[in-house]
VEXDREN-2710 file (C-alpha; in Angstrom, 1 decimal):
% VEXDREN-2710
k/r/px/py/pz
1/UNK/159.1/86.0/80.3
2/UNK/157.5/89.1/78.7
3/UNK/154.4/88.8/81.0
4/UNK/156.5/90.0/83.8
5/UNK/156.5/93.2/82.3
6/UNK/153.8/94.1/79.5
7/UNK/150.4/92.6/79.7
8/UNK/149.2/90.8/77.6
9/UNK/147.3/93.3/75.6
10/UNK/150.5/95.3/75.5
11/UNK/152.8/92.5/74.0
12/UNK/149.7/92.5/71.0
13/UNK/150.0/96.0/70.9
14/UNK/153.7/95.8/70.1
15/UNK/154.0/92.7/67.7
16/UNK/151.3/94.6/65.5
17/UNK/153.1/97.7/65.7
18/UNK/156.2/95.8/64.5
19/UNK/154.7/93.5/61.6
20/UNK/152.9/97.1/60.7
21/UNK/156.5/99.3/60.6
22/UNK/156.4/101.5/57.7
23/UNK/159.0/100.9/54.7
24/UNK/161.7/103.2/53.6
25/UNK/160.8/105.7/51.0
26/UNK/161.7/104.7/47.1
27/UNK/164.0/107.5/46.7
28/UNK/166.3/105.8/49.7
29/UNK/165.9/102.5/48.7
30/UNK/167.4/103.8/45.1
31/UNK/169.6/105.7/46.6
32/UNK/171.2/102.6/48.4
33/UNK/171.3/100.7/45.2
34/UNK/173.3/103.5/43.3
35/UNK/175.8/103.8/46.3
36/UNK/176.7/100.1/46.2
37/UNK/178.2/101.2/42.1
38/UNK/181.0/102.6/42.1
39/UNK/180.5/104.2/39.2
40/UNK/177.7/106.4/40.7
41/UNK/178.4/110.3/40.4
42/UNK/177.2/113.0/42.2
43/UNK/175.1/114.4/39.6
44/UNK/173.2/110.8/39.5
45/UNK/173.0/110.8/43.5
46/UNK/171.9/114.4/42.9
47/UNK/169.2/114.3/40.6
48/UNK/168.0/111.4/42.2
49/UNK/167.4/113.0/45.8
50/UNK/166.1/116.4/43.8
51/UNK/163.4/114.3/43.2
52/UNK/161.9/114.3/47.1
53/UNK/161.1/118.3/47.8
54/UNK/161.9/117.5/51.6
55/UNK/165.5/115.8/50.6
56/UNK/166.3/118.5/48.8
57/UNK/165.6/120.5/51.4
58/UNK/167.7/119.2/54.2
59/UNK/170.6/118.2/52.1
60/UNK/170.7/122.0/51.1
61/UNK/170.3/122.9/54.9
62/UNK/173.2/120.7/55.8
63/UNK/175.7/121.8/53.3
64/UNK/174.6/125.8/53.9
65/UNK/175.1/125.4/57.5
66/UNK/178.2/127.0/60.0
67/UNK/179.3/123.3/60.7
68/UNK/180.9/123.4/56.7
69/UNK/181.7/127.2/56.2
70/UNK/181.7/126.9/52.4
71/UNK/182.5/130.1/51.5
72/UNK/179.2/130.8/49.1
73/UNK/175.6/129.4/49.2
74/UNK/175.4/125.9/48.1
75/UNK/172.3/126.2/45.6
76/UNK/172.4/123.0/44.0
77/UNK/171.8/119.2/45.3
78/UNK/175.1/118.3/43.1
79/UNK/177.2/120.9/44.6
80/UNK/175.8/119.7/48.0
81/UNK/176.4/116.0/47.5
82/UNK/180.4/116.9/46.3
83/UNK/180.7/119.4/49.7
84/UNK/179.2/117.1/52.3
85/UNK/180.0/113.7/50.6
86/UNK/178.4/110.6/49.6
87/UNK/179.0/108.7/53.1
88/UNK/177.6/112.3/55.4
89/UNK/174.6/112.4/52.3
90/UNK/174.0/108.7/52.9
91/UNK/173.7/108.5/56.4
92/UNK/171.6/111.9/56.4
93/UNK/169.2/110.8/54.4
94/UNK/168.9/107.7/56.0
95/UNK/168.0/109.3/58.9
96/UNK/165.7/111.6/57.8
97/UNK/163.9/108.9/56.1
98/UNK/163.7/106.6/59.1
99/UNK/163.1/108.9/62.0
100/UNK/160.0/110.8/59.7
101/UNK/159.0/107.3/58.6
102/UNK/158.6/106.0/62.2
103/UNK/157.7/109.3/64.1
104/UNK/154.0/109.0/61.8
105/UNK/153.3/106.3/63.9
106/UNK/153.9/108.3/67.4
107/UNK/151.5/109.3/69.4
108/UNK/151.2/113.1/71.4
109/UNK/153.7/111.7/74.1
110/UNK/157.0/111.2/72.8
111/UNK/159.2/114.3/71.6
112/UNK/160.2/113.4/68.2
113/UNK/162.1/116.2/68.1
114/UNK/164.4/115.2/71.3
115/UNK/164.8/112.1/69.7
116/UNK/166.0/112.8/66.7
117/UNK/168.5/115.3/68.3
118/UNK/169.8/112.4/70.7
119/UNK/170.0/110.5/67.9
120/UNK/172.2/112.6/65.6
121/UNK/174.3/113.3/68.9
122/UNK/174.8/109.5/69.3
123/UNK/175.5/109.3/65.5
124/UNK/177.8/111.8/65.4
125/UNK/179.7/110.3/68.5
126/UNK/179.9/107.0/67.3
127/UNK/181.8/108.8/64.1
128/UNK/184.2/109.9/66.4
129/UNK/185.0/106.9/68.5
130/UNK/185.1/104.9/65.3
131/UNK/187.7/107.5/63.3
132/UNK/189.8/107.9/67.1
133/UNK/190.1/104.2/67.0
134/UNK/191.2/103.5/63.6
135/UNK/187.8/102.3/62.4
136/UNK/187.7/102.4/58.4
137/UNK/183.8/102.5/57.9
138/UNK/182.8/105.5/60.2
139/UNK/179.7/106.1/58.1
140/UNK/178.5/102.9/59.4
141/UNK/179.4/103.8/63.0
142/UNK/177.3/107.3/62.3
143/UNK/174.5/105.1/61.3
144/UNK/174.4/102.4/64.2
145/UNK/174.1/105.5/66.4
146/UNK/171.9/107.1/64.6
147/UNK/169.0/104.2/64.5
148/UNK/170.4/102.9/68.2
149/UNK/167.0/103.7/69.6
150/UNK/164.9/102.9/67.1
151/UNK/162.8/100.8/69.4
152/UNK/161.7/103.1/71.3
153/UNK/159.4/104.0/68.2
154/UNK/157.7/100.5/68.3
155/UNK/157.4/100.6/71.8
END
Protein backbone atom coordinates (compact mmCIF):
# COMPACT_ATOMS: atom_id res chain seq x y z
CA UNK A 1 0.00 0.00 0.00
CA UNK A 2 2.85 2.41 0.85
CA UNK A 3 4.50 1.74 -2.55
CA UNK A 4 1.87 3.87 -4.09
CA UNK A 5 3.28 6.68 -2.59
CA UNK A 6 7.05 6.47 -1.28
CA UNK A 7 9.52 4.35 -3.04
CA UNK A 8 10.99 1.99 -1.79
CA UNK A 9 14.14 3.65 -0.69
CA UNK A 10 11.94 6.33 0.86
CA UNK A 11 9.79 3.82 3.18
CA UNK A 12 13.75 2.66 4.42
CA UNK A 13 14.49 6.06 4.87
CA UNK A 14 11.52 6.59 7.17
CA UNK A 15 11.46 3.34 9.31
CA UNK A 16 15.25 4.19 10.17
CA UNK A 17 14.45 7.62 10.90
CA UNK A 18 11.68 6.25 13.31
CA UNK A 19 13.58 3.26 15.09
CA UNK A 20 16.53 6.12 15.31
CA UNK A 21 14.08 9.08 17.11
CA UNK A 22 15.91 10.71 19.75
CA UNK A 23 14.77 10.22 23.58
CA UNK A 24 13.46 12.84 25.88
CA UNK A 25 16.04 14.66 27.90
CA UNK A 26 16.60 13.25 31.74
CA UNK A 27 15.52 16.40 33.28
CA UNK A 28 11.85 15.76 31.54
CA UNK A 29 11.70 12.27 32.12
CA UNK A 30 12.27 13.27 36.05
CA UNK A 31 10.25 15.88 35.75
CA UNK A 32 7.24 13.52 34.72
CA UNK A 33 8.04 11.15 37.55
CA UNK A 34 7.83 14.00 40.28
CA UNK A 35 4.47 15.39 38.70
CA UNK A 36 2.76 11.95 39.01
CA UNK A 37 3.48 12.67 43.36
CA UNK A 38 1.44 14.60 44.71
CA UNK A 39 3.51 15.63 47.18
CA UNK A 40 5.87 17.40 44.71
CA UNK A 41 6.46 21.25 45.37
CA UNK A 42 7.42 23.81 43.43
CA UNK A 43 10.74 24.30 44.89
CA UNK A 44 11.44 20.40 43.93
CA UNK A 45 9.91 21.00 40.25
CA UNK A 46 12.16 24.14 40.46
CA UNK A 47 15.44 23.01 41.35
CA UNK A 48 15.04 20.30 39.24
CA UNK A 49 14.43 22.23 35.78
CA UNK A 50 17.30 24.88 37.17
CA UNK A 51 19.34 22.19 36.46
CA UNK A 52 19.05 22.48 32.25
CA UNK A 53 20.51 26.30 31.51
CA UNK A 54 18.06 26.30 28.41
CA UNK A 55 14.80 25.36 30.80
CA UNK A 56 15.63 27.79 32.94
CA UNK A 57 15.65 29.94 30.37
CA UNK A 58 12.34 29.66 28.74
CA UNK A 59 10.46 29.01 31.86
CA UNK A 60 11.83 32.53 32.96
CA UNK A 61 10.81 33.89 29.42
CA UNK A 62 7.27 32.52 29.85
CA UNK A 63 6.48 33.80 33.21
CA UNK A 64 8.21 37.42 32.39
CA UNK A 65 6.26 37.78 29.40
CA UNK A 66 2.89 40.38 28.64
CA UNK A 67 0.63 37.24 28.28
CA UNK A 68 0.98 36.99 32.58
CA UNK A 69 1.48 40.71 33.61
CA UNK A 70 2.99 39.81 37.00
CA UNK A 71 3.52 42.94 38.32
CA UNK A 72 7.62 42.55 38.98
CA UNK A 73 10.28 40.36 37.23
CA UNK A 74 10.03 36.78 37.96
CA UNK A 75 13.82 35.96 38.76
CA UNK A 76 13.58 32.73 40.13
CA UNK A 77 12.52 29.08 38.54
CA UNK A 78 10.29 28.63 41.88
CA UNK A 79 8.59 31.79 41.61
CA UNK A 80 8.04 30.91 37.88
CA UNK A 81 6.71 27.43 38.44
CA UNK A 82 3.99 29.00 41.34
CA UNK A 83 2.98 31.98 38.62
CA UNK A 84 2.58 29.81 35.47
CA UNK A 85 1.70 26.44 37.18
CA UNK A 86 2.69 23.00 37.17
CA UNK A 87 0.17 21.83 34.22
CA UNK A 88 1.39 25.40 31.73
CA UNK A 89 5.34 24.28 33.15
CA UNK A 90 4.63 20.73 32.17
CA UNK A 91 3.34 21.07 28.98
CA UNK A 92 6.09 23.85 28.11
CA UNK A 93 8.70 21.92 28.88
CA UNK A 94 7.48 19.15 27.09
CA UNK A 95 7.47 20.91 24.22
CA UNK A 96 10.54 22.47 24.28
CA UNK A 97 12.08 19.22 24.82
CA UNK A 98 10.36 17.39 22.01
CA UNK A 99 10.30 19.92 19.25
CA UNK A 100 14.49 20.70 20.00
CA UNK A 101 14.86 17.01 20.33
CA UNK A 102 13.38 16.20 16.92
CA UNK A 103 14.21 19.51 15.01
CA UNK A 104 18.32 18.08 15.32
CA UNK A 105 17.30 15.61 13.00
CA UNK A 106 15.87 18.19 10.31
CA UNK A 107 17.36 18.99 7.47
CA UNK A 108 17.81 22.88 5.76
CA UNK A 109 14.20 22.51 4.38
CA UNK A 110 11.72 22.62 7.00
CA UNK A 111 11.11 25.90 9.20
CA UNK A 112 11.42 24.63 12.58
CA UNK A 113 10.53 27.73 13.65
CA UNK A 114 7.01 27.80 11.78
CA UNK A 115 6.51 24.70 13.24
CA UNK A 116 6.89 25.13 16.50
CA UNK A 117 4.67 28.30 16.32
CA UNK A 118 1.76 26.18 14.61
CA UNK A 119 2.26 23.95 17.08
CA UNK A 120 1.89 26.09 20.25
CA UNK A 121 -1.09 27.78 18.24
CA UNK A 122 -2.70 24.28 17.97
CA UNK A 123 -1.85 23.62 21.65
CA UNK A 124 -3.12 26.55 22.91
CA UNK A 125 -6.46 26.03 20.86
CA UNK A 126 -6.99 22.74 21.91
CA UNK A 127 -6.83 24.30 25.73
CA UNK A 128 -9.53 26.32 24.73
CA UNK A 129 -11.91 23.90 23.10
CA UNK A 130 -11.28 21.54 25.89
CA UNK A 131 -12.01 24.22 28.97
CA UNK A 132 -15.24 25.69 26.47
CA UNK A 133 -16.46 22.20 26.60
CA UNK A 134 -16.14 21.22 30.07
CA UNK A 135 -13.04 19.13 29.59
CA UNK A 136 -11.26 18.59 33.06
CA UNK A 137 -7.62 17.68 31.84
CA UNK A 138 -6.93 20.72 29.46
CA UNK A 139 -3.17 20.33 30.01
CA UNK A 140 -3.62 17.16 28.16
CA UNK A 141 -5.62 18.83 25.36
CA UNK A 142 -2.59 21.66 25.26
CA UNK A 143 -0.27 18.69 24.75
CA UNK A 144 -2.16 16.53 21.93
CA UNK A 145 -2.04 19.81 20.06
CA UNK A 146 1.13 20.55 20.72
CA UNK A 147 2.85 17.20 19.40
CA UNK A 148 -0.27 16.77 16.68
CA UNK A 149 2.33 17.03 13.98
CA UNK A 150 4.98 15.43 15.16
CA UNK A 151 5.30 13.30 12.08
CA UNK A 152 6.10 15.61 10.01
CA UNK A 153 9.61 15.42 11.86
CA UNK A 154 10.09 11.72 10.76
CA UNK A 155 8.94 12.29 7.49
Amino acid sequence: MLERFFSRDEIRRITRSIINLPTLPTVVAKMLEMLDNPRTSAAQLGRLISSDQVLTAKVLKLANSAFYAFPQPISTVNLAVVVLGFDVVKNLVIGISVIESFSREVDGYFDVMRFWEHSIGCGVAARMLARMYGYQVSGEAFTAGLLHDIGKLVM
